[in-house]
N, CA, C and O atoms as a GROMACS GRO file, in nm:
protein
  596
    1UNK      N    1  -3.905   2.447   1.096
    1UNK     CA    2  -3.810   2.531   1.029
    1UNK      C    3  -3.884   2.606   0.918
    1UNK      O    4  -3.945   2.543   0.832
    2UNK      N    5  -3.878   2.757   0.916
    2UNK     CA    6  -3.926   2.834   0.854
    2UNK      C    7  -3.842   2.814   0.661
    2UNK      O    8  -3.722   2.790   0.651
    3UNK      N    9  -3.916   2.826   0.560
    3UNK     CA   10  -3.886   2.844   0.442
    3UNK      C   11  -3.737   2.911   0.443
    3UNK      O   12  -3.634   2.858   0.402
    4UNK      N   13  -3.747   2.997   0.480
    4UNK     CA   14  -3.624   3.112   0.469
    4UNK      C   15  -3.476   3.034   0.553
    4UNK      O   16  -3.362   3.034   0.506
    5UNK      N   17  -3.512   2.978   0.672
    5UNK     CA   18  -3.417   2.932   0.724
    5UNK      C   19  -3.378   2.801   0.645
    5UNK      O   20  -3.258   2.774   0.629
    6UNK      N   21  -3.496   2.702   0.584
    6UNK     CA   22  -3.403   2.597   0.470
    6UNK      C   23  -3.344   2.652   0.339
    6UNK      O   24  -3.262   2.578   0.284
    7UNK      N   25  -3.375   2.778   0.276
    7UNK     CA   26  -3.333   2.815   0.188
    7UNK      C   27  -3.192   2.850   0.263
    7UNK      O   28  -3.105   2.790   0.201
    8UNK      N   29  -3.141   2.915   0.358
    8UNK     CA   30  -3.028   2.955   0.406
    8UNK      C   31  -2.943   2.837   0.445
    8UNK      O   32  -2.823   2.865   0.449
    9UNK      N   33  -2.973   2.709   0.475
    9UNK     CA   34  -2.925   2.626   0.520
    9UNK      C   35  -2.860   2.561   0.374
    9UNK      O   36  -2.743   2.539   0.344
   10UNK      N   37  -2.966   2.542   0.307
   10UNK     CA   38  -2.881   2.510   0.209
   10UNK      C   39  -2.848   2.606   0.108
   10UNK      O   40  -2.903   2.577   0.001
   11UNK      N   41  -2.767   2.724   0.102
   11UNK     CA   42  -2.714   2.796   0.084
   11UNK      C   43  -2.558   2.792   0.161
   11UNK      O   44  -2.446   2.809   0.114
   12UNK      N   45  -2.605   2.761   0.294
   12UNK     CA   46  -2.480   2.750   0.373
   12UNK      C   47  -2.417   2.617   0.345
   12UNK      O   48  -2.298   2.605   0.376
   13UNK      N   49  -2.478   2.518   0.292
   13UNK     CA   50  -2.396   2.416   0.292
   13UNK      C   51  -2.351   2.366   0.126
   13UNK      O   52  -2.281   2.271   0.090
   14UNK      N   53  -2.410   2.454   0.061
   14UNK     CA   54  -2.383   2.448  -0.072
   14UNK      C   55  -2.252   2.512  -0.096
   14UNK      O   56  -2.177   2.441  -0.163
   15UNK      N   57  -2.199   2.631  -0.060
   15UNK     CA   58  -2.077   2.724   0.020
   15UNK      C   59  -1.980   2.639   0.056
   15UNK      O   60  -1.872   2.643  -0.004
   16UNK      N   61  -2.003   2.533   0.177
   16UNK     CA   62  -1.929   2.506   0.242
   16UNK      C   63  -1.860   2.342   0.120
   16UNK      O   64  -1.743   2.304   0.114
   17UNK      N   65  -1.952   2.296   0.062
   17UNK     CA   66  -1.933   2.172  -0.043
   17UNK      C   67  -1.850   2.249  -0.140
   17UNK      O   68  -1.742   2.193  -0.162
   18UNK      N   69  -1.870   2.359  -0.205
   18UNK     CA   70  -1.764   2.463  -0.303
   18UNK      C   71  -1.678   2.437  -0.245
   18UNK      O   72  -1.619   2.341  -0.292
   19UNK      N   73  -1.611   2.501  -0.106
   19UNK     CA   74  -1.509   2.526  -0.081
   19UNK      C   75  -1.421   2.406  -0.068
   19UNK      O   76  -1.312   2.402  -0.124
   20UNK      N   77  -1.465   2.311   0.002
   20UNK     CA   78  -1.450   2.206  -0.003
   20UNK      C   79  -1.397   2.130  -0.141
   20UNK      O   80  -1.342   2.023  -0.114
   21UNK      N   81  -1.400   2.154  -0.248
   21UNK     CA   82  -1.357   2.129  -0.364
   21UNK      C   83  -1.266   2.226  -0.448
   21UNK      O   84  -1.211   2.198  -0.555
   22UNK      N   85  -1.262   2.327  -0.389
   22UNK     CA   86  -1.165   2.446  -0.520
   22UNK      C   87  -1.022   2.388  -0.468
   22UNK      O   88  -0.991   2.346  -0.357
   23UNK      N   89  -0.928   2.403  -0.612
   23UNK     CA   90  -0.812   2.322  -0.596
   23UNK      C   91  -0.715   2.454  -0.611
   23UNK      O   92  -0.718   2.534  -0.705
   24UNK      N   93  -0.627   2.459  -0.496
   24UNK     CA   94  -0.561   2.578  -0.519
   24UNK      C   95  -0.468   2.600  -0.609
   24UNK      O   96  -0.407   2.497  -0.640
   25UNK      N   97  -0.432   2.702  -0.667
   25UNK     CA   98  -0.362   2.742  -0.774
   25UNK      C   99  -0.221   2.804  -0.754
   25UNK      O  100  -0.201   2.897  -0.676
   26UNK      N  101  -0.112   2.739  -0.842
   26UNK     CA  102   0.062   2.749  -0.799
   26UNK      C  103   0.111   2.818  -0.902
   26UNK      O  104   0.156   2.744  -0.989
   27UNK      N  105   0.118   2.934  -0.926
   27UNK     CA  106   0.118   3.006  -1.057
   27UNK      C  107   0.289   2.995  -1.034
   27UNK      O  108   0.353   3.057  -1.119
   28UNK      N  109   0.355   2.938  -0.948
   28UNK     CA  110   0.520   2.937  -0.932
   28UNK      C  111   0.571   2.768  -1.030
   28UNK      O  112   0.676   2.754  -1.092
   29UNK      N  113   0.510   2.709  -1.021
   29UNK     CA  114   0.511   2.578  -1.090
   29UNK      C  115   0.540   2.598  -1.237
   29UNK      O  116   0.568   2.502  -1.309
   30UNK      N  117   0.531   2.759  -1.294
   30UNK     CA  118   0.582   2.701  -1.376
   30UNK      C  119   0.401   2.663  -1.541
   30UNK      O  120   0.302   2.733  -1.565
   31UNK      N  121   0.433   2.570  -1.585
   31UNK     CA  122   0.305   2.556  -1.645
   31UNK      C  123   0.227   2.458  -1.627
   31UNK      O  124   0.140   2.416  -1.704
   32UNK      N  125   0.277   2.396  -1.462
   32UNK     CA  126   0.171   2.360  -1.309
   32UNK      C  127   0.070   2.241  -1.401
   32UNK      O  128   0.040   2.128  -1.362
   33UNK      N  129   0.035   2.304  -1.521
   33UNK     CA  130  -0.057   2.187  -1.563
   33UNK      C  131  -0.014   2.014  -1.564
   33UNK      O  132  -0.096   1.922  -1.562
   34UNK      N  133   0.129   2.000  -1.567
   34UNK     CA  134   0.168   1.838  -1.567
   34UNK      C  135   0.135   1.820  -1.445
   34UNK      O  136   0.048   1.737  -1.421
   35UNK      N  137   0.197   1.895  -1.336
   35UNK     CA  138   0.194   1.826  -1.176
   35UNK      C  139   0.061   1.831  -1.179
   35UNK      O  140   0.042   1.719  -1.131
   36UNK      N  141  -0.058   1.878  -1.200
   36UNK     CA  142  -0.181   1.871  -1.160
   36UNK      C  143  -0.256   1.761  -1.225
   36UNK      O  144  -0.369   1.725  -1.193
   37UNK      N  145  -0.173   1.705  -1.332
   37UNK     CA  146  -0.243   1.633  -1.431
   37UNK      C  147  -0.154   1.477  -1.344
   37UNK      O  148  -0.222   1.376  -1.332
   38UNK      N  149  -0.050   1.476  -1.307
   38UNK     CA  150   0.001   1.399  -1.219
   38UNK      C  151  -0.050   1.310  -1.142
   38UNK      O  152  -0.047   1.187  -1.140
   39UNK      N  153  -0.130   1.449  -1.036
   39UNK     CA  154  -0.208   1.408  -0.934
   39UNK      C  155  -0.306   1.390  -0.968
   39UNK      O  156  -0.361   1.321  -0.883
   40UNK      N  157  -0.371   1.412  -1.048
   40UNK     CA  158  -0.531   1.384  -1.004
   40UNK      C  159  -0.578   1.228  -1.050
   40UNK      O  160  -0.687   1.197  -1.098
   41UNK      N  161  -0.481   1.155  -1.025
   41UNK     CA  162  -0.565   1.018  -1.033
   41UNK      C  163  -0.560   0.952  -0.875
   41UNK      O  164  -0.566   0.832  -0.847
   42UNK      N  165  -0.550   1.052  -0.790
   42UNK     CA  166  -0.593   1.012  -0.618
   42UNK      C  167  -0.587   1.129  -0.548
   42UNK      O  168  -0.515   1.229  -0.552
   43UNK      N  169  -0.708   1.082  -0.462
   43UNK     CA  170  -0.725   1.171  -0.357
   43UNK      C  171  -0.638   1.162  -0.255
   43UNK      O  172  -0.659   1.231  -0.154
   44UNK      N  173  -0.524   1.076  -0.262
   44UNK     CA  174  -0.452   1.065  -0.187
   44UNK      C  175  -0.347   1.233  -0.201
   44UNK      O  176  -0.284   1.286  -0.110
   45UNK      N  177  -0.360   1.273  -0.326
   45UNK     CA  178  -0.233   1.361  -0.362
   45UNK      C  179  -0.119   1.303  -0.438
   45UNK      O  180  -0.021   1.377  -0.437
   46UNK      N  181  -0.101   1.168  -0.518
   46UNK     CA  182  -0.041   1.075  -0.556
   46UNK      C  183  -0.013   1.131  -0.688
   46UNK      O  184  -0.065   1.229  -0.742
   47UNK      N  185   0.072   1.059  -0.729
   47UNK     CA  186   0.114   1.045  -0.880
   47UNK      C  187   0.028   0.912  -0.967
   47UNK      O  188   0.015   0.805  -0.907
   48UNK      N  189  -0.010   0.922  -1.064
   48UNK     CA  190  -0.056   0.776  -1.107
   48UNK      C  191   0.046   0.672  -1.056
   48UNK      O  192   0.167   0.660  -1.075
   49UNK      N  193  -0.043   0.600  -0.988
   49UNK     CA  194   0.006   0.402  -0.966
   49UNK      C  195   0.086   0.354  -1.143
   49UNK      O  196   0.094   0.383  -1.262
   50UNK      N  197   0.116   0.290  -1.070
   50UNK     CA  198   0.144   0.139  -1.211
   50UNK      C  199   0.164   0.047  -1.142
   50UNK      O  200   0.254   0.050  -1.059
   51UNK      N  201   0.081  -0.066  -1.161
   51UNK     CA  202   0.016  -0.185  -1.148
   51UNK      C  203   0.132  -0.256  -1.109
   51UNK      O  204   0.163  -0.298  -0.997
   52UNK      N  205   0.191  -0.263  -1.217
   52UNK     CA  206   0.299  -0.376  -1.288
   52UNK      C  207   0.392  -0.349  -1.174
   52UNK      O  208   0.409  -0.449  -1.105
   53UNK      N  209   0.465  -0.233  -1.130
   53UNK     CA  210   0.545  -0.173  -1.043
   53UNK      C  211   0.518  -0.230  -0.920
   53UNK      O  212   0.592  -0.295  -0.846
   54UNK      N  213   0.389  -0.192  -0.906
   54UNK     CA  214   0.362  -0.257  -0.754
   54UNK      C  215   0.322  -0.366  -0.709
   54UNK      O  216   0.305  -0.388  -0.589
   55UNK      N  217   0.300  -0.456  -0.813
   55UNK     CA  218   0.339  -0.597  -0.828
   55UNK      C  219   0.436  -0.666  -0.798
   55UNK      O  220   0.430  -0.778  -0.749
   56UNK      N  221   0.576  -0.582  -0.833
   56UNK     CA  222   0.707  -0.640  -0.859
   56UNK      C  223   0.772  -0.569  -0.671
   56UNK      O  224   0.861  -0.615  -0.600
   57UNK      N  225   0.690  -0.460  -0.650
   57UNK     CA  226   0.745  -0.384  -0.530
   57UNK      C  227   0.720  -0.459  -0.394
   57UNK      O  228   0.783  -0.468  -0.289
   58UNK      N  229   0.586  -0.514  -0.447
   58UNK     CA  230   0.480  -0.603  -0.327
   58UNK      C  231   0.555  -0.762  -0.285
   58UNK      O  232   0.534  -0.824  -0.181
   59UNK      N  233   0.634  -0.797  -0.382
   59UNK     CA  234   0.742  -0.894  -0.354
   59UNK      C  235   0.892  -0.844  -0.271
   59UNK      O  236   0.958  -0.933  -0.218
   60UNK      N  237   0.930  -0.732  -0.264
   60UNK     CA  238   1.061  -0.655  -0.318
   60UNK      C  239   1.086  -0.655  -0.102
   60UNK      O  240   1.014  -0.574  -0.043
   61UNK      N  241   1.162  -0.726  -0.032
   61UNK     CA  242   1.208  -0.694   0.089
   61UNK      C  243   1.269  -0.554   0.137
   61UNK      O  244   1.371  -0.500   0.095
   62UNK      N  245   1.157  -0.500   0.259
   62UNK     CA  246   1.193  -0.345   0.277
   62UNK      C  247   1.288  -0.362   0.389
   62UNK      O  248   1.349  -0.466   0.410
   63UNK      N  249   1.296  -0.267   0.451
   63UNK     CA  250   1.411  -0.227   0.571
   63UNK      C  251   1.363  -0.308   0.678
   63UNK      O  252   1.419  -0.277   0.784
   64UNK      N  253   1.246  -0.437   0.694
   64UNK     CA  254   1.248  -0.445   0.816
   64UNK      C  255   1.256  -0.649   0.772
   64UNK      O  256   1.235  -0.749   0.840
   65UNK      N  257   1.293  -0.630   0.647
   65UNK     CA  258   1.316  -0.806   0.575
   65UNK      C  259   1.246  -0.862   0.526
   65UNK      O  260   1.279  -0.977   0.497
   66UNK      N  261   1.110  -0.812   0.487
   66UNK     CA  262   0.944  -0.871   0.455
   66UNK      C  263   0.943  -0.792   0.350
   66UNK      O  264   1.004  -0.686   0.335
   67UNK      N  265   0.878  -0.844   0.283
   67UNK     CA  266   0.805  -0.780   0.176
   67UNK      C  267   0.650  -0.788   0.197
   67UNK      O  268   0.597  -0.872   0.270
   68UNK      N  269   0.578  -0.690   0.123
   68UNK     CA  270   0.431  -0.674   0.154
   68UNK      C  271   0.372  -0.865   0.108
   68UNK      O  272   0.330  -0.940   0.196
   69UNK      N  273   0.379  -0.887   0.031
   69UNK     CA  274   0.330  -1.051   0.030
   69UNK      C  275   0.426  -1.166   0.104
   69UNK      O  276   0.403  -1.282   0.069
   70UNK      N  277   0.520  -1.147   0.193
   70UNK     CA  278   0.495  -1.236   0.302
   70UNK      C  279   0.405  -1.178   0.410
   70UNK      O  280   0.389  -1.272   0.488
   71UNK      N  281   0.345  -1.083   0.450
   71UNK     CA  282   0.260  -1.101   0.554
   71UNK      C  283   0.121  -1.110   0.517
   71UNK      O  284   0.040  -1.174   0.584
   72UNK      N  285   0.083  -1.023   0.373
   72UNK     CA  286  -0.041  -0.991   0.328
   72UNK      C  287  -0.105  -1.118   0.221
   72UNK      O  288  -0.225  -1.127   0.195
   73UNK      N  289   0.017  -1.226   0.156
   73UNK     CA  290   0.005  -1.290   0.090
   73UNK      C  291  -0.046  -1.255  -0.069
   73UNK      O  292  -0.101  -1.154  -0.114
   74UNK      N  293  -0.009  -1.369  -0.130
   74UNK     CA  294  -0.007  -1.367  -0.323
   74UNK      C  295  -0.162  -1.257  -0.298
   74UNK      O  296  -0.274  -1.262  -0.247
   75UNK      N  297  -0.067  -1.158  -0.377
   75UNK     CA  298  -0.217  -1.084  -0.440
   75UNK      C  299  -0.287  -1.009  -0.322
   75UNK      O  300  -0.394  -0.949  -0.332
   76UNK      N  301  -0.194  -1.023  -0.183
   76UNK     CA  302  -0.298  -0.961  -0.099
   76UNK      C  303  -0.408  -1.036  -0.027
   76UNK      O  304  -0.464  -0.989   0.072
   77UNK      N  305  -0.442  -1.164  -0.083
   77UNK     CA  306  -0.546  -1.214   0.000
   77UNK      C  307  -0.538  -1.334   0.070
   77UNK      O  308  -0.636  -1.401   0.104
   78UNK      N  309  -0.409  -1.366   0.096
   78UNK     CA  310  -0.363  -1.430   0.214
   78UNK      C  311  -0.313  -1.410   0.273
   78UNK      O  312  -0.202  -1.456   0.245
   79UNK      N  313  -0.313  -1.344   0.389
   79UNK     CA  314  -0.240  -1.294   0.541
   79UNK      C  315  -0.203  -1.429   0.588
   79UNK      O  316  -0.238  -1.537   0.541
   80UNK      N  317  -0.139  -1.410   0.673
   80UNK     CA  318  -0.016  -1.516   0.758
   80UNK      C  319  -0.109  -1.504   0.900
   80UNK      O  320  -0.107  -1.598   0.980
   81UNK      N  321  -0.178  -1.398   0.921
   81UNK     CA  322  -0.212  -1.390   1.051
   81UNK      C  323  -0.398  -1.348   0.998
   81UNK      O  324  -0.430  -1.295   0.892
   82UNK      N  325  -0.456  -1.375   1.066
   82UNK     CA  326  -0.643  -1.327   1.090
   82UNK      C  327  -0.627  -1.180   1.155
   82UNK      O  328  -0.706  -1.086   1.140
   83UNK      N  329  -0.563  -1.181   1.195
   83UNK     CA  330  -0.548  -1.010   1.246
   83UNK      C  331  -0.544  -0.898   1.142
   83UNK      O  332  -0.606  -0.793   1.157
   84UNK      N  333  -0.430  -0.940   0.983
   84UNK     CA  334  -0.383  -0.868   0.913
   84UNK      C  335  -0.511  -0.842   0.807
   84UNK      O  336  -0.605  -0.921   0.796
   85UNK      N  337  -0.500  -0.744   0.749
   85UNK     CA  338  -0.583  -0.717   0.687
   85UNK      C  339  -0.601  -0.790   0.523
   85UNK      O  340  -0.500  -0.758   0.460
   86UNK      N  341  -0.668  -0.852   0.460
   86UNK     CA  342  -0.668  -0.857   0.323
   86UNK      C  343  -0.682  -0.726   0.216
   86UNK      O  344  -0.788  -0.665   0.200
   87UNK      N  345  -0.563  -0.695   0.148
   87UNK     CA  346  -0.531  -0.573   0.071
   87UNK      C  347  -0.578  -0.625  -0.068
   87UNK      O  348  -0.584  -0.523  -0.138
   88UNK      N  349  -0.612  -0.727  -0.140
   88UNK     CA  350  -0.642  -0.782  -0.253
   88UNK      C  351  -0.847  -0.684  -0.287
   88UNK      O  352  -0.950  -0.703  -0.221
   89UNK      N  353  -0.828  -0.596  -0.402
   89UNK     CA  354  -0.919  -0.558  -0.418
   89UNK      C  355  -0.966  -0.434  -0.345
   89UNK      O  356  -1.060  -0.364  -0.385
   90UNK      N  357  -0.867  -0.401  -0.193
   90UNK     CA  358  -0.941  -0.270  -0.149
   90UNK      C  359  -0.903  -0.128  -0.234
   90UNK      O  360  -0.808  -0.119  -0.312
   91UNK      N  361  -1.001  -0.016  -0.199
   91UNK     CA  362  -0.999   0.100  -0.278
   91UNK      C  363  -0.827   0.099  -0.255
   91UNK      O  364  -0.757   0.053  -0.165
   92UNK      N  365  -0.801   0.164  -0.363
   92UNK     CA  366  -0.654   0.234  -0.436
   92UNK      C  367  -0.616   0.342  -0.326
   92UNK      O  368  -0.509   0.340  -0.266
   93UNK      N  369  -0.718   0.437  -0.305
   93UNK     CA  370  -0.727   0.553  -0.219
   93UNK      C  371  -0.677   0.506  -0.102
   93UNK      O  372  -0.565   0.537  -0.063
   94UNK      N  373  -0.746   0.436  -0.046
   94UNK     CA  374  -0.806   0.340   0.088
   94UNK      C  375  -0.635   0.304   0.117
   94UNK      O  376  -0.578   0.372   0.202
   95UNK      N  377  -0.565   0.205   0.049
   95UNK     CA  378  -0.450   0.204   0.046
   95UNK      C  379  -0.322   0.292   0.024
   95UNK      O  380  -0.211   0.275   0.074
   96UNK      N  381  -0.357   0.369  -0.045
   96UNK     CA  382  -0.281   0.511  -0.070
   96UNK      C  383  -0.240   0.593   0.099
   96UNK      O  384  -0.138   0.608   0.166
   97UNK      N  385  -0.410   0.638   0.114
   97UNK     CA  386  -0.395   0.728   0.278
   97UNK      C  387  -0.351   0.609   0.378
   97UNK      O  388  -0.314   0.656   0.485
   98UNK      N  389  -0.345   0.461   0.372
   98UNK     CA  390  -0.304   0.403   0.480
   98UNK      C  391  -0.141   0.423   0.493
   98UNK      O  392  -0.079   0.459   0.593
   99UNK      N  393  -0.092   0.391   0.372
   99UNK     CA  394   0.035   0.361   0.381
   99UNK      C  395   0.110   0.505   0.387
   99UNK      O  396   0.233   0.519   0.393
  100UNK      N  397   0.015   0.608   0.384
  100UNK     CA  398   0.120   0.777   0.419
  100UNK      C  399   0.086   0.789   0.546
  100UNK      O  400   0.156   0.860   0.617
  101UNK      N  401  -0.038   0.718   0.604
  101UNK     CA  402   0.003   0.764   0.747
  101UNK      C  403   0.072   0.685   0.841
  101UNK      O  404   0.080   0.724   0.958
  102UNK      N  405   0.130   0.561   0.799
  102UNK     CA  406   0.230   0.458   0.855
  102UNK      C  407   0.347   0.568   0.846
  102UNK      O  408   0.400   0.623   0.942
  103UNK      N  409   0.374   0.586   0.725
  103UNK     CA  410   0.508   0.671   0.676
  103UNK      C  411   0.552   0.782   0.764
  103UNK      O  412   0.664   0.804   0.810
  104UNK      N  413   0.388   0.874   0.784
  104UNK     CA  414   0.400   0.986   0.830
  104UNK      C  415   0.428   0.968   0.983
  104UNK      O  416   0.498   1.044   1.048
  105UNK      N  417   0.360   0.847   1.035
  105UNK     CA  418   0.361   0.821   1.195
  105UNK      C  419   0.255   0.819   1.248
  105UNK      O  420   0.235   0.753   1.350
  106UNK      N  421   0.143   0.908   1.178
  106UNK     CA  422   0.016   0.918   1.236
  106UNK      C  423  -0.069   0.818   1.256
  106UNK      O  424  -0.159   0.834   1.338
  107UNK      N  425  -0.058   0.711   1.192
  107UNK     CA  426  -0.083   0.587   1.253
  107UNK      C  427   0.001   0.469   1.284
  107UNK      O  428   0.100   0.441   1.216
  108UNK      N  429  -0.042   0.393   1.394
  108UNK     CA  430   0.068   0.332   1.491
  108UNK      C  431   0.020   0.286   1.621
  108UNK      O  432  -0.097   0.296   1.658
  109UNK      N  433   0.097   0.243   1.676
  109UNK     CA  434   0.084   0.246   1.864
  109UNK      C  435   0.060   0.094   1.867
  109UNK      O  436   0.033   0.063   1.983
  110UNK      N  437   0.058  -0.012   1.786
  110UNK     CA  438   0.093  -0.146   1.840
  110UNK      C  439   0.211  -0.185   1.776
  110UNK      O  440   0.303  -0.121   1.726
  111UNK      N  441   0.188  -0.309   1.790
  111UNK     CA  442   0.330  -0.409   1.737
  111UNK      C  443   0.302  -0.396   1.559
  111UNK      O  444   0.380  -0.358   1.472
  112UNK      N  445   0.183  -0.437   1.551
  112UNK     CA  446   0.141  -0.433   1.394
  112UNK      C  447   0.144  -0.319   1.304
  112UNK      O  448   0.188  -0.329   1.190
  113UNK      N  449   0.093  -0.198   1.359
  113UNK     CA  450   0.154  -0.081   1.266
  113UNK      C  451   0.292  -0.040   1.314
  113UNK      O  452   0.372  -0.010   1.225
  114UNK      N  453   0.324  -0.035   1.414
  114UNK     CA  454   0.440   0.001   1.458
  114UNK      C  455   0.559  -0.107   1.337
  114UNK      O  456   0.680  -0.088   1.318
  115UNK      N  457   0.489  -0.190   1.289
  115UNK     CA  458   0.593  -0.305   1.176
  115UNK      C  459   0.581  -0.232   1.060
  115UNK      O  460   0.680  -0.198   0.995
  116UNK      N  461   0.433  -0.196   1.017
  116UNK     CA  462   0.370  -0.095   0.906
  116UNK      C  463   0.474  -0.002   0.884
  116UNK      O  464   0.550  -0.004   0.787
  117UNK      N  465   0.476   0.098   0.999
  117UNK     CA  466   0.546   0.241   0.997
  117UNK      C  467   0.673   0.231   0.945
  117UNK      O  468   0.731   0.325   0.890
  118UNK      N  469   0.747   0.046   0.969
  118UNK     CA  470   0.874   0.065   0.988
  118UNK      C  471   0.877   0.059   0.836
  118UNK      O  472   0.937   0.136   0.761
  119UNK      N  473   0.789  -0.062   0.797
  119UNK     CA  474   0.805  -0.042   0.646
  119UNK      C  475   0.768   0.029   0.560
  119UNK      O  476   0.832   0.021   0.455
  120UNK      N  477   0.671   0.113   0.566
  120UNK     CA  478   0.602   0.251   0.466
  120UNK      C  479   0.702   0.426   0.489
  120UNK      O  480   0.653   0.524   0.434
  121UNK      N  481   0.830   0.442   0.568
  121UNK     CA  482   0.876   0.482   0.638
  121UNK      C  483   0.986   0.486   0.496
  121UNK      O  484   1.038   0.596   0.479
  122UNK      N  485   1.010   0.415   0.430
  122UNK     CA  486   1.124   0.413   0.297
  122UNK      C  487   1.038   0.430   0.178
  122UNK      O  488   1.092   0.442   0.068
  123UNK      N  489   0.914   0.432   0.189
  123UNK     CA  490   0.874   0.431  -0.005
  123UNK      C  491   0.846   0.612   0.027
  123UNK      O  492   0.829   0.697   0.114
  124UNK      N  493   0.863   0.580  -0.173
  124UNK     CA  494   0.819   0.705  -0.201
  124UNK      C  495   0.670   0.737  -0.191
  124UNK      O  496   0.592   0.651  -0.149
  125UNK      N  497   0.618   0.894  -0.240
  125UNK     CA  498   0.485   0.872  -0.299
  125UNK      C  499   0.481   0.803  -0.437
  125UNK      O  500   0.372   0.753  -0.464
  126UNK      N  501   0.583   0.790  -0.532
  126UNK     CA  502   0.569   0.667  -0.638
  126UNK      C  503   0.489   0.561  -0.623
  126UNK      O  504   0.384   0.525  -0.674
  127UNK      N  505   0.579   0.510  -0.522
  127UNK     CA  506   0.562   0.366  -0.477
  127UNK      C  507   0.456   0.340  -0.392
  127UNK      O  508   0.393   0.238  -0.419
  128UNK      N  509   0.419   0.405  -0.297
  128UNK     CA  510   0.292   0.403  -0.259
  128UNK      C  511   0.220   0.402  -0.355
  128UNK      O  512   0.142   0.307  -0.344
  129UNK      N  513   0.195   0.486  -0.489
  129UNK     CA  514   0.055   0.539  -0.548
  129UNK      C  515   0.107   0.388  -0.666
  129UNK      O  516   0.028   0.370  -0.759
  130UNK      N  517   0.225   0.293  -0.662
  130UNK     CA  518   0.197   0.164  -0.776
  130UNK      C  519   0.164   0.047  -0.692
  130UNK      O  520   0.113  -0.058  -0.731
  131UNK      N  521   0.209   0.087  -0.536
  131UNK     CA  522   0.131  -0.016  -0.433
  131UNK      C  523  -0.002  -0.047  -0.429
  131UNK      O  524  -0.055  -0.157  -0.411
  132UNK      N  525  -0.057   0.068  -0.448
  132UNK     CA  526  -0.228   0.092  -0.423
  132UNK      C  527  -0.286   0.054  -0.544
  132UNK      O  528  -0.388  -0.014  -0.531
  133UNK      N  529  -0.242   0.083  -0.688
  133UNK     CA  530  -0.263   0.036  -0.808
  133UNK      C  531  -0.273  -0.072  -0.797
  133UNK      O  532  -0.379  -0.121  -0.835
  134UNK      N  533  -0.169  -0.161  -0.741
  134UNK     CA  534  -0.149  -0.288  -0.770
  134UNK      C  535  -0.252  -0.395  -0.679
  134UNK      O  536  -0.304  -0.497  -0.723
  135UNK      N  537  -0.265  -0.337  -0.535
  135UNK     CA  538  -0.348  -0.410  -0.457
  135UNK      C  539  -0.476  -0.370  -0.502
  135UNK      O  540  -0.558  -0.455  -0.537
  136UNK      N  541  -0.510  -0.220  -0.504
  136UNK     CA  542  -0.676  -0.217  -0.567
  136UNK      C  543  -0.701  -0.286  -0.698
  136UNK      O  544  -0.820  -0.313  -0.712
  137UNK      N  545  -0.627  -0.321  -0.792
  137UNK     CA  546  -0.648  -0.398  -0.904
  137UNK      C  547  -0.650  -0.549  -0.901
  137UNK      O  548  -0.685  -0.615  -1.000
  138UNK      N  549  -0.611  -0.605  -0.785
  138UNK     CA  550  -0.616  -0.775  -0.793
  138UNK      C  551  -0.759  -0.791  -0.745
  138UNK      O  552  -0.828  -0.700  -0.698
  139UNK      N  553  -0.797  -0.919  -0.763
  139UNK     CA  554  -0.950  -1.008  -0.726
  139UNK      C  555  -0.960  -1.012  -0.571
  139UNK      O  556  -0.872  -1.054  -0.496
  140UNK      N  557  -1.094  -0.956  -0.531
  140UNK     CA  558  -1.120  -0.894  -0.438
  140UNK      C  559  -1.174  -1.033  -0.357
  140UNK      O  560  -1.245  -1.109  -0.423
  141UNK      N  561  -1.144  -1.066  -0.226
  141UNK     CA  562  -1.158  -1.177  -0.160
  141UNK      C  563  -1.235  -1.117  -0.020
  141UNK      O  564  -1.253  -1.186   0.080
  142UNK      N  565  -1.282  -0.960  -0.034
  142UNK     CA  566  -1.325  -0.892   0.045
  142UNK      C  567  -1.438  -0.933   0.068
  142UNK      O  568  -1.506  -0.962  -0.031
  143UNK      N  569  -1.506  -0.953   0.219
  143UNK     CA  570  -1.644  -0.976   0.231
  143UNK      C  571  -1.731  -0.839   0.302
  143UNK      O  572  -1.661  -0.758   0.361
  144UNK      N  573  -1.850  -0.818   0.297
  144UNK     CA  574  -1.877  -0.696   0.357
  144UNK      C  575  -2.052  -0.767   0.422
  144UNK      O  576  -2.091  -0.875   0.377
  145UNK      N  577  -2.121  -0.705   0.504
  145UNK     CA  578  -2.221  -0.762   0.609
  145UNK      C  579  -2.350  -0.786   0.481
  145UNK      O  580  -2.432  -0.871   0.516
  146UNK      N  581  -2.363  -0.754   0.408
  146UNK     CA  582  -2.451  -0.794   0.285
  146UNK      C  583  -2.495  -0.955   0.247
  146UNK      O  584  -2.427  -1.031   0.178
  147UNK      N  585  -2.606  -0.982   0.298
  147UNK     CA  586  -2.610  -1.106   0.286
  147UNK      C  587  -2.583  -1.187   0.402
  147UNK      O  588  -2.660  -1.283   0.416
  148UNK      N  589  -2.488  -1.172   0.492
  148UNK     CA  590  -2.451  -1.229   0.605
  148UNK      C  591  -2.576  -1.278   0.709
  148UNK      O  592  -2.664  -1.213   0.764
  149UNK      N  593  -2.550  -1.391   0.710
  149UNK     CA  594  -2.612  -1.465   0.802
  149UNK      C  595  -2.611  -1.465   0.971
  149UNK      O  596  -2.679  -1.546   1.033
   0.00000   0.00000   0.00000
């Protein structure tokens, strides 16, 4: 690869990382600065979490009779089943985009999200963004291949 063509390459991808970041502008909002100040504590598009909220929510029985800690357990890191995921400690985000695309439908197609959908299907984005607060903030029981034997 010729000089000229890496200077263009990264030119082209320096472009494409900009665009990738400019946040569009709602001059109808009004003085737009609260809602923006709102959101920006997730990439989800969220409102700030509160902890405490989704603490009290993560107990709280939805439309399908469960609450998120009978299946996920205290804090998230006891599931009822090895299948279910441990939510204790994962990213905020991570939890945020899971539980909008249960909501939304876009994820699904077994018995297990198809239970997900039924329950992420009634919260708000509130409640999602004090869900995710609340599970990304407890003691992380997460293991990752580091070290693994």
């Amino acid at each position: 690869m010729t000089k000229t063509s890496m200077t263009l390459l990264a030119v082209a991808c320096a472009l494409a990382l900009s665009a990738c970041g400019k946040q569009e502008e709602h001059p109808a909002e009004g003085a737009g600065h609260e809602a923006e100040a709102a959101h920006a504590s997730s990439s989800a598009g969220l409102p700030h979490g509160d902890a405490a909220a989704g603490k009290a929510l993560a107990s709280t029985k939805g439309a399908t009779g469960q609450a998120c800690v009978d299946c996920h357990g205290a804090e998230g890191n006891a599931p009822i089943d090895a299948s279910y995921p441990k939510l204790g400690g994962q990213y905020a985000d991570y939890i945020a985009h899971a539980l909008q695309a249960y909501r939304s439908g876009t994820r699904g197609g077994s018995p297990t999200t198809d239970l997900m959908a039924s329950q992420a299907k009634e919260l708000s984005d509130q409640q999602i963004a004090d869900l995710a607060a609340y599970f990304g903030g407890t003691n992380s029981q997460l293991r990752d291949m580091h070290g693994a034997n």
